[in-house]
KEGURO-820725 format. One line per field, with one value per residue: residue in three letters; residue number from 1; x, y, z of N, C-alpha, C in turn. Coordinates in steps of 0.02 Angstrom, whole numbers, plus 50000, padded with zeros to 5 digits. Atoms other than C-alpha are relative to their C-alpha. Layout:
N
res	[ALA,...]
n	[NUM,...]
nX	[X,...]
nY	[Y,...]
nZ	[Z,...]
caX	[X,...]
caY	[Y,...]
caZ	[Z,...]
cX	[X,...]
cY	[Y,...]
cZ	[Z,...]
//
This chain:
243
res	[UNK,UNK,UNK,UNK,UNK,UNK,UNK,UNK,UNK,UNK,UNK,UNK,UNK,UNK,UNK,UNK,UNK,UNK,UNK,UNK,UNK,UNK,UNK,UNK,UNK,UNK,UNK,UNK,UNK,UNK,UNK,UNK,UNK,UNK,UNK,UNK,UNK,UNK,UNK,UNK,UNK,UNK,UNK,UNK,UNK,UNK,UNK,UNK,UNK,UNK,UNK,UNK,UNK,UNK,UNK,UNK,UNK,UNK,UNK,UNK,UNK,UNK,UNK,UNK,UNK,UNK,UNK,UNK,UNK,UNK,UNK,UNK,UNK,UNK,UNK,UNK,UNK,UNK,UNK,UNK,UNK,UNK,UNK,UNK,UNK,UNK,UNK,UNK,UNK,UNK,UNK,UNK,UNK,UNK,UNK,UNK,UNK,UNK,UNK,UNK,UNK,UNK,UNK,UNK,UNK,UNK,UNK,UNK,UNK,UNK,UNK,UNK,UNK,UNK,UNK,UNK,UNK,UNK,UNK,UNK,UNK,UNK,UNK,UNK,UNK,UNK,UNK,UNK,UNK,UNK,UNK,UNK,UNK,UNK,UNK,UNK,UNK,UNK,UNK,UNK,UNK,UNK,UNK,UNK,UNK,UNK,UNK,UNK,UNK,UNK,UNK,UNK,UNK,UNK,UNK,UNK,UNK,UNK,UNK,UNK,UNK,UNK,UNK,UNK,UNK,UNK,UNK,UNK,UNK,UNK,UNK,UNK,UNK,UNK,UNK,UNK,UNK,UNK,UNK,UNK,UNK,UNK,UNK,UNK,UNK,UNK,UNK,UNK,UNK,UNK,UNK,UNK,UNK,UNK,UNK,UNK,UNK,UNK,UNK,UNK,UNK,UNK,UNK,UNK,UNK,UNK,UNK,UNK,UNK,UNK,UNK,UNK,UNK,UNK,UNK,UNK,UNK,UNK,UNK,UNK,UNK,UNK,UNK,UNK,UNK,UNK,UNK,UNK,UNK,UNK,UNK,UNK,UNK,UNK,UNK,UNK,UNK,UNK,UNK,UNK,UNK,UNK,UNK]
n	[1,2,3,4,5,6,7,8,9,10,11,12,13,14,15,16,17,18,19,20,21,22,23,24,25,26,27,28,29,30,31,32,33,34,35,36,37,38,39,40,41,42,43,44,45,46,47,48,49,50,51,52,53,54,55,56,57,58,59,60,61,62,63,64,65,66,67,68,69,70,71,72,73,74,75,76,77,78,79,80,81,82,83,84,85,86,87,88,89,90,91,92,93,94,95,96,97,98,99,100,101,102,103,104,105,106,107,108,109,110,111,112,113,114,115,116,117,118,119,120,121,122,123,124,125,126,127,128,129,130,131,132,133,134,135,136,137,138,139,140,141,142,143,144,145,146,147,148,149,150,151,152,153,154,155,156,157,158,159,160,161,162,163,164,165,166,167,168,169,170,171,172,173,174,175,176,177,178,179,180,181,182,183,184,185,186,187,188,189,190,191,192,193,194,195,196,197,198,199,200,201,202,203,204,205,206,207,208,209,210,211,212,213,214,215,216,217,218,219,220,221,222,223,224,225,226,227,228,229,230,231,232,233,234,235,236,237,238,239,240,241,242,243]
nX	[50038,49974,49985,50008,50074,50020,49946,49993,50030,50072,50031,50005,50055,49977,49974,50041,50060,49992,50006,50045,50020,49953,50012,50081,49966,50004,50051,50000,50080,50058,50056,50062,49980,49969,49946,49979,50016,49949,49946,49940,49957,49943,49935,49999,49947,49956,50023,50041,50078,50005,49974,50025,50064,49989,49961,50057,50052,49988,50018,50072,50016,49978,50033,49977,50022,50061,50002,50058,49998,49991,49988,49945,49974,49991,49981,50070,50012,50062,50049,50071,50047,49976,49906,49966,50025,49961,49993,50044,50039,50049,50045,50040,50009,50055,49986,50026,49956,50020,49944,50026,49995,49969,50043,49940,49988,49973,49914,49953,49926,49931,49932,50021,49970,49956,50004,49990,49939,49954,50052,50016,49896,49994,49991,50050,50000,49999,50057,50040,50056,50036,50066,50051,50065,50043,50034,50090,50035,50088,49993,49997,49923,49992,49942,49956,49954,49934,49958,49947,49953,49955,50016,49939,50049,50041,49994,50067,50049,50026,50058,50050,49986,50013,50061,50013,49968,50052,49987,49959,49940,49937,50004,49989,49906,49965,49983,49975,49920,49958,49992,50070,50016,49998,50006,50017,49992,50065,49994,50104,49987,50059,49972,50070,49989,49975,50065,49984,50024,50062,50062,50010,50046,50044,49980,49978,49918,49977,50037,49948,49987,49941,49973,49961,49981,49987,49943,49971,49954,50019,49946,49949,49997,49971,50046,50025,50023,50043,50069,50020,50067,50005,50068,50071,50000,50065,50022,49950,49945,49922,50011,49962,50002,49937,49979]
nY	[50044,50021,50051,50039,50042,50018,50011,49984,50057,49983,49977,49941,49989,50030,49961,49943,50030,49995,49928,49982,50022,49991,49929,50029,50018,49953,49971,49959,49996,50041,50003,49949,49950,50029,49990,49953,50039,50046,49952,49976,50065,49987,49931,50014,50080,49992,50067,49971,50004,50064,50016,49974,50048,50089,49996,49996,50016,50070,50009,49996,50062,50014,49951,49946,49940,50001,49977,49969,49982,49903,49983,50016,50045,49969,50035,50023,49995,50045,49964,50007,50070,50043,50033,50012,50059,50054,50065,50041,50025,50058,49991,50021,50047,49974,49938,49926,49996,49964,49984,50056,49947,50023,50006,50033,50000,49991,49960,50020,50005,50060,50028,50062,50065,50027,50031,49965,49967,50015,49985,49923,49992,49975,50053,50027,49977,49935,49964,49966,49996,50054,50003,50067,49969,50064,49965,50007,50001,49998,50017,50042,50015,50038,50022,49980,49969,49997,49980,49974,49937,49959,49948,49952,49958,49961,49975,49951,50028,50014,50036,49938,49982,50048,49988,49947,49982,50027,50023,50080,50005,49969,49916,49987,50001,49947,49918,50013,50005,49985,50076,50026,50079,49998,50071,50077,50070,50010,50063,50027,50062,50023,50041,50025,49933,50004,49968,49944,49967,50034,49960,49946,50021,50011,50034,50099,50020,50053,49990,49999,49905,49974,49964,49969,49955,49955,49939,49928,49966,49961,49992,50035,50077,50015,50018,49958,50025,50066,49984,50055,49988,50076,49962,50048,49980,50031,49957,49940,50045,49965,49989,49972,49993,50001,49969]
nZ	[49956,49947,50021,49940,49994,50047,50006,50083,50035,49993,50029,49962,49961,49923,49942,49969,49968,49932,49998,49969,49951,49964,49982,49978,49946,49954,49964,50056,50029,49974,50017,50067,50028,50065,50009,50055,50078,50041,50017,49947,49952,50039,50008,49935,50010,50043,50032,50058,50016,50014,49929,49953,50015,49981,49921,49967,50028,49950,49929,49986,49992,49941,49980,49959,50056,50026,50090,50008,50083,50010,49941,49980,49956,49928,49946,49991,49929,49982,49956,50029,49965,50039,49981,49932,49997,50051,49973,49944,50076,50008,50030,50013,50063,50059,50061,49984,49955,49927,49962,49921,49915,49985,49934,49950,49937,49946,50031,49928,49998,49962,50037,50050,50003,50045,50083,50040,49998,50093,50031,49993,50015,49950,49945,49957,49960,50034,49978,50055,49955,50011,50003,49996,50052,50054,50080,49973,50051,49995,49906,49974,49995,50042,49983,49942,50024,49941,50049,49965,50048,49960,49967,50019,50086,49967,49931,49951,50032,49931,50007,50024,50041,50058,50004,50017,50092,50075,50077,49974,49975,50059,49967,49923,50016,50039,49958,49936,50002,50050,50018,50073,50018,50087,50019,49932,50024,49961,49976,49985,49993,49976,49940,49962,49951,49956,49958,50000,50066,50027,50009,50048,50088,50010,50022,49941,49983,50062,50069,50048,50031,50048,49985,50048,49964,50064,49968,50035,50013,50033,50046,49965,49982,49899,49972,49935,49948,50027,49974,49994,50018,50005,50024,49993,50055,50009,50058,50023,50009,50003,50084,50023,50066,50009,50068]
caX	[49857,49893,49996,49956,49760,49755,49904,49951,49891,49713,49585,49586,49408,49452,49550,49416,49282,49404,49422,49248,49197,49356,49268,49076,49190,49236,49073,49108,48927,48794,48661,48516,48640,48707,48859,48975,48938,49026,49120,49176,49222,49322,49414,49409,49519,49592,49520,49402,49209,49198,49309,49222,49049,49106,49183,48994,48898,49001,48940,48765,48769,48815,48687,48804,48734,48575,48549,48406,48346,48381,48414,48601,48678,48648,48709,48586,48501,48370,48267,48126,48010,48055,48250,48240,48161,48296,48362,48222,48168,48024,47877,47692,47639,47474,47583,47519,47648,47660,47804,47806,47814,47946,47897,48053,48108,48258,48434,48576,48759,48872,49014,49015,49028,49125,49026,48989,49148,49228,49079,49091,49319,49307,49394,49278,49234,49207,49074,48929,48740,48616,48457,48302,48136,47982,47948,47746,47640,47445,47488,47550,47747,47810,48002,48109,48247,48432,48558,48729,48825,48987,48990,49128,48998,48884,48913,48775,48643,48522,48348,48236,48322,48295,48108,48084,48142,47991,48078,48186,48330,48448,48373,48406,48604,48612,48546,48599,48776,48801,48822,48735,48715,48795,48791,48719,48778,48641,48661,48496,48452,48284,48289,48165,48086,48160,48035,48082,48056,47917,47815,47870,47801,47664,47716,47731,47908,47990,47898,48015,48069,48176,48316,48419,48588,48653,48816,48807,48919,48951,49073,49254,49185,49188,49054,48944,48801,48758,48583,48498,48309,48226,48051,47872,47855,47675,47602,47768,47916,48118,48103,48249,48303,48438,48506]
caY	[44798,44745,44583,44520,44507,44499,44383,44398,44214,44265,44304,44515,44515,44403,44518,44665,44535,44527,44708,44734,44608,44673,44853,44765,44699,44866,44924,45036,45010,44934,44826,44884,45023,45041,45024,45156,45120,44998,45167,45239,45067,45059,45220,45166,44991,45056,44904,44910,44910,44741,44684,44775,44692,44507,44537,44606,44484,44329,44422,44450,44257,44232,44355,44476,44590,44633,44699,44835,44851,45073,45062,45007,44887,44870,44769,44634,44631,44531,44665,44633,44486,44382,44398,44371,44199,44146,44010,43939,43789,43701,43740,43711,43541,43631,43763,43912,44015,44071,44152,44085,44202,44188,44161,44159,44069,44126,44235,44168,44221,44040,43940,43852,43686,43579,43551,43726,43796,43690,43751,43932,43928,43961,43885,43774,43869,44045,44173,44150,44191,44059,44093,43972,44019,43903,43956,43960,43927,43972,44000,43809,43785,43685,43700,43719,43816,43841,43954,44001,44162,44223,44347,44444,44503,44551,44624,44707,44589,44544,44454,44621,44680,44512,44517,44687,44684,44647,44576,44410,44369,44395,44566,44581,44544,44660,44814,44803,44740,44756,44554,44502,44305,44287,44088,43923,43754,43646,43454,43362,43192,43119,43106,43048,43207,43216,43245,43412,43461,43342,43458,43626,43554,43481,43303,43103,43088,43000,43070,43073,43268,43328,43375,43533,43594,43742,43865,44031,44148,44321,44402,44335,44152,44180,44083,44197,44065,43896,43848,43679,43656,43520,43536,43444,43399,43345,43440,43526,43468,43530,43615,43655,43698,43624,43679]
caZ	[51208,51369,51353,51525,51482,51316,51265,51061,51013,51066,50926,50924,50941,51109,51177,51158,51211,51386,51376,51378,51512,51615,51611,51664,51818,51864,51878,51711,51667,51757,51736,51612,51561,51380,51330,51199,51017,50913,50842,51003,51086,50919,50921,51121,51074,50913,50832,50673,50685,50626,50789,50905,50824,50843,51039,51067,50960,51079,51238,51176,51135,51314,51371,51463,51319,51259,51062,51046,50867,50852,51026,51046,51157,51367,51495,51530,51691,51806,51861,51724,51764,51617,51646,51820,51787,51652,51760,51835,51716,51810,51730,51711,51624,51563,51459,51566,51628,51799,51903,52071,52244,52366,52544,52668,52802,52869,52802,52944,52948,52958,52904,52739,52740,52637,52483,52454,52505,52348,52241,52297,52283,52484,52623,52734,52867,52770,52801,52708,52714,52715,52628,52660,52544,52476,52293,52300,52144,52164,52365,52348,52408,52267,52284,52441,52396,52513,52449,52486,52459,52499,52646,52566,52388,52518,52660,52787,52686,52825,52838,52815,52701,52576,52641,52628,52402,52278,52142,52136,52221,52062,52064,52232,52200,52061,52121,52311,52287,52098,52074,51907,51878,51702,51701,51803,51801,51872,51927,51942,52020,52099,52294,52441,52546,52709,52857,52870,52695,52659,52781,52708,52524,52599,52562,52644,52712,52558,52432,52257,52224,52096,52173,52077,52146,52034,52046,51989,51911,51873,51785,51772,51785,51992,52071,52181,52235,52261,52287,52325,52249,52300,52184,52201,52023,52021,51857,51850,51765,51732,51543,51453,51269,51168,50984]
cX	[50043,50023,49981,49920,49962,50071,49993,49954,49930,49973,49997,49926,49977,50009,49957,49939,50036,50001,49933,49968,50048,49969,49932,50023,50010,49945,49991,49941,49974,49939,49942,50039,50035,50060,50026,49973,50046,50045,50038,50034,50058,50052,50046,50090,50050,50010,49945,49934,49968,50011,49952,49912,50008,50019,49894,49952,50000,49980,49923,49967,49995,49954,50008,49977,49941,49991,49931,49984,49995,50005,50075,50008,50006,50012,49953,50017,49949,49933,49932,49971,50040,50092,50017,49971,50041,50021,49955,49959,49951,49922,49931,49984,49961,50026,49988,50078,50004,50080,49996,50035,50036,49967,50077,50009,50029,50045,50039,50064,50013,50028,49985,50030,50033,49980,49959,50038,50031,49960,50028,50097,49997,50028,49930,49989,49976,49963,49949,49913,49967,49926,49963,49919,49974,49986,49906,49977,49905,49997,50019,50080,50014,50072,50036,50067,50072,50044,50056,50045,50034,50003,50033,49963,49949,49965,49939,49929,49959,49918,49921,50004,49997,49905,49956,49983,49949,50003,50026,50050,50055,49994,50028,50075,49998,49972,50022,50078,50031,50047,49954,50036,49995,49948,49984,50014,49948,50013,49934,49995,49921,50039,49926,49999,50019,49938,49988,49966,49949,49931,50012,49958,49921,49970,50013,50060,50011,49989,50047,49980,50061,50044,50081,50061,50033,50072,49977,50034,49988,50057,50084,49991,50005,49922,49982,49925,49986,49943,49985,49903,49962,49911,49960,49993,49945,49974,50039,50071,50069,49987,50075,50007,50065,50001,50058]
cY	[49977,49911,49935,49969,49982,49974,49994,49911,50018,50052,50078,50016,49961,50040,50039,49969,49993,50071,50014,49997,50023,50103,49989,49980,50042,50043,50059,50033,49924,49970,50033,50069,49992,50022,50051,49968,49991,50042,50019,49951,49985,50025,50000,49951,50012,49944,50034,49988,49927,49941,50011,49941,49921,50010,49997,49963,49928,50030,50003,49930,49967,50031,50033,50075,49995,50048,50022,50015,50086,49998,50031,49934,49983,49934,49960,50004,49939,50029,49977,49921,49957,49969,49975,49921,49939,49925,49966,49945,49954,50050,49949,49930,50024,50073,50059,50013,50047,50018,49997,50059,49962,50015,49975,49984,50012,50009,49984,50013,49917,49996,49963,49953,49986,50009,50084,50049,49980,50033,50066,50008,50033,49963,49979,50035,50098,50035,49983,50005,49941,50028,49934,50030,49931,50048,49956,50018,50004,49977,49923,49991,49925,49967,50046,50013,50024,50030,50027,50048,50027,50070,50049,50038,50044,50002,50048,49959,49969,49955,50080,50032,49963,50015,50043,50014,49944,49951,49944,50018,50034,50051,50021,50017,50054,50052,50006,50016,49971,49917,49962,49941,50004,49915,49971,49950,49980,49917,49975,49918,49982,49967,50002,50061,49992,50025,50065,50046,49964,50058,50099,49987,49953,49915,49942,50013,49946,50007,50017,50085,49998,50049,50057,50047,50061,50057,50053,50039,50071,50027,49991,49934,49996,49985,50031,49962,49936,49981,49907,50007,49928,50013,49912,50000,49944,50075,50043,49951,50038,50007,50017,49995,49989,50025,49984]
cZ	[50059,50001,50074,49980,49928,49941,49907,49958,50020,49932,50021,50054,50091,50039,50012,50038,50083,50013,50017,50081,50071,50031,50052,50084,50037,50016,49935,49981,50030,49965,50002,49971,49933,50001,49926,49963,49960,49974,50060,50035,49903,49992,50094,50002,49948,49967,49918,50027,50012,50058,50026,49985,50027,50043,50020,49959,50053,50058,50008,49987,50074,50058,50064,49965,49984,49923,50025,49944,49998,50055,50014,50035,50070,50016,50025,50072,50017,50017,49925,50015,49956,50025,50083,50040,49954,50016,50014,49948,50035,49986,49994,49955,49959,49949,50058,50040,50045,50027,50067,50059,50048,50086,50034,50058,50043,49940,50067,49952,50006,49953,49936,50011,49943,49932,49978,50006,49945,49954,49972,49999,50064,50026,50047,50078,49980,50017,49955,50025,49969,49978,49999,49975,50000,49940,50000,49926,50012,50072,50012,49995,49948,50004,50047,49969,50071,49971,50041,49979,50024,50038,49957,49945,50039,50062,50038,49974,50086,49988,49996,49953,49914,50018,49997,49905,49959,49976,50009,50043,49959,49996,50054,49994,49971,50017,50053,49999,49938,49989,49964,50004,49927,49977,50045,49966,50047,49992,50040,50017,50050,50088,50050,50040,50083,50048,50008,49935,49985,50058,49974,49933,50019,49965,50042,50005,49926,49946,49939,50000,49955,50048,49942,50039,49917,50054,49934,49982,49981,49959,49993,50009,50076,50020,50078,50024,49985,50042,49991,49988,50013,49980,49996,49921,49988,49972,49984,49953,49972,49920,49978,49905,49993,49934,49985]
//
């Protein structure tokens, strides 16, 4: 083993669990593609079976992995509807569930500012692009959405090219420029709508919104976006699950 990335006090199955994710980094295998089987990533690492199982049972907890019952094992992705909604927790009060259409206003080259240059591990001033969307529920703009993403992940990204692509955004990343969204942290707090955004949503100046900022990550723990949500949460409300 390589003592630089997988130092001897680390659990084995650790090290092959960085091993793996260190191959997912190079592009080894892409999202929705499967990975060897628990024997050849064995005979791969020169580990036992058993190893190799527990490395990929902590990344399919983490859901960098996906378990197929007689399938095997693939690389999760966003491109299917469901997964490419994982983050998004405001939801219907009446139970029904709906996936909400993106309607954009504007992709701009600039500088990051301060607070998501710390966010994003950039200097202030950095390249990045600015997306500006309403997320639209039954044609009604619900939450104004602002997102920021280092120029450097993806480069040539342009405003036809986001409003041109079907699927989500996170889709968008990962096929395009091969930047899957493992993890989000998400910081939540009630604020008044600003004139601006009170008439995108359709809303009195002042009106209370849930505001949600969130960082993204993808593999490596390196934060590739942060996004500002500021949601109408009349018959909607922030869901989440604990355990």
């Amino acid at each position: 083993m390589n003592s630089l990335v997988s130092p001897s006090y680390r659990p084995l199955y650790d090290q092959i669990k960085i091993l793996i994710t260190q191959s997912l980094i190079a592009g080894e295998w892409k999202p929705g593609d499967a990975i060897p089987s628990e024997m050849d990533l064995a005979s791969r690492y020169k580990v036992s079976q058993g190893t190799v199982r527990k490395a990929i049972d902590e990344l399919a907890a983490e859901n960098i992995l996906i378990r197929r019952q007689g399938k095997g094992t693939y690389v999760a992705s966003h491109t299917t509807e469901r997964a490419s909604t994982r983050f998004l927790r405001i939801n219907r009060d009446d139970g029904q569930i709906e996936y909400p259409a993106s309607h954009f206003i504007s992709v701009t080259r600039e500088k990051a500012p301060e607070i998501s240059a710390n966010l994003l591990e950039l200097r202030v001033g950095a390249g990045i692009y600015c997306i500006k969307r309403l997320l639209m529920y039954q044609n009604t703009p619900q939450i104004y959405d602002e997102l920021h993403i280092p120029a450097t992940y993806f480069k040539g990204l342009d405003e036809n090219m986001v409003k041109s692509y079907s699927g989500s955004l996170y889709s968008f990343f990962e096929t395009r420029f091969g930047i899957a969204m493992i993890r989000a942290e998400e910081h939540i707090k009630a604020v008044s709508a600003t004139l601006e955004v009170a008439k995108l949503l359709n809303v009195p100046e002042g009106y209370p919104l849930l505001q949600v900022d969130r960082v993204a990550f993808t593999y490596g723990d390196r934060p590739v976006e942060w996004r500002r949500g500021l949601c109408h949460t009349d018959q909607f409300s922030y869901v989440t699950e604990m355990s």
